[in-house]
N, C-alpha and C positions, 0 to 999 in steps of 0.2 A: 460268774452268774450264768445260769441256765436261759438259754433263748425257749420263748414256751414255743406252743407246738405252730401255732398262729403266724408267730414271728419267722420260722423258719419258714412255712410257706409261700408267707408274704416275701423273702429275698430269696426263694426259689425260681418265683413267679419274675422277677425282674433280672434276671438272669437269661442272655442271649441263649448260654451252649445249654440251659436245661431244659430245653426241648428242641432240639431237633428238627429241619424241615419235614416236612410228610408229604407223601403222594396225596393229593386230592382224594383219589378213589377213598384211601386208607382211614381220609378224615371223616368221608359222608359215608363212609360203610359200617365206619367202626372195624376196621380189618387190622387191629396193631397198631404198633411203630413201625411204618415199613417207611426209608427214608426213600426221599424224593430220587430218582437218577440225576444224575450231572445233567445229560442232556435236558431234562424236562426242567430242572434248575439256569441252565445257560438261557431256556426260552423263556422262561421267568424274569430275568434279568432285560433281555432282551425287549420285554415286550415294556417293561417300565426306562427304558432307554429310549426308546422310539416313541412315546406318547405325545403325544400333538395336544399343544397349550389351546384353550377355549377361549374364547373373548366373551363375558356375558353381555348382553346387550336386551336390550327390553322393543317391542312394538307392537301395533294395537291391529285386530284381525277385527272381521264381521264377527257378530253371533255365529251366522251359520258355517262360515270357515272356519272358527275356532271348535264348533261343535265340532263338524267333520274330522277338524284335526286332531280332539282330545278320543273321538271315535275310533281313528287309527290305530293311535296309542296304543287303545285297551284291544283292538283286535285284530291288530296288525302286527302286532310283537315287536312293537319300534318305539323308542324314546324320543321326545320331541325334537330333541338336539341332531339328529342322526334323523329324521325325517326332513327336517329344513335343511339340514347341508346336503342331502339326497337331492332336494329339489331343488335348491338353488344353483347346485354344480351344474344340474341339465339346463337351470335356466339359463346360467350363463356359455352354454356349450356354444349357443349361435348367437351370442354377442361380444364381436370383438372389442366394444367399448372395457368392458370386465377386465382385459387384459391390457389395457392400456397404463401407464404410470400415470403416478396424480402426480400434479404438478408440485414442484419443488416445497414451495409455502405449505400445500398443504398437506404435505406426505411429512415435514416437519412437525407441523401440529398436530398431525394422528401420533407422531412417533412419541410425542410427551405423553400421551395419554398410556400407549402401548410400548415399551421400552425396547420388547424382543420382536416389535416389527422386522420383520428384511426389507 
């Protein structure tokens, strides 16, 4: 029986080798198939190896610290995530409390919560 023309594309589409990586440039330029280099493919690899797991967590700002904060955001070219941990690492830069261990008990009970604590 003949595969119509739908069917072929659709198990074209879910097919790893039928496409190829692509340079960046290649995809937002529209410049071809020009396959990625190794090197720019090892830093690809490379940067999904290295990615630092997030904890979400939730807390409650003022109005106007939250305005200023969502203000940043849009004009500061920063993501909230990446704002707070900017500010919190200075905060903690001159408190040696920050780096102190929790005590046994309670570094257990965080550890249920978060498995891949260290």
């Amino acid at each position: 029986m003949k595969k119509s023309g739908k069917m072929n594309m659709i198990s074209n589409m879910t097919k790893v080798e039928s496409v190829p990586a692509q340079a960046a440039d290649a995809l937002l330029y529209d410049l071809g198939n020009q396959p990625m280099s190794s090197q720019s493919t090892a830093a690809l690899i490379s940067v999904k190896e290295t990615a630092i797991a997030k904890v979400p967590f939730t807390n409650q700002l003022t109005p106007d610290t939250f305005l200023r904060l969502k203000q940043f955001e849009c004009w500061g070219g920063m993501e909230i995530q990446d704002i707070l941990e900017e500010a919190l690492t200075a905060f903690f830069a001159g408190k040696p409390e920050a780096d102190r261990e929790l005590p046994a008990k309670a570094k257990e009970k965080l550890k249920k919560k978060l498995p891949n604590l260290r």
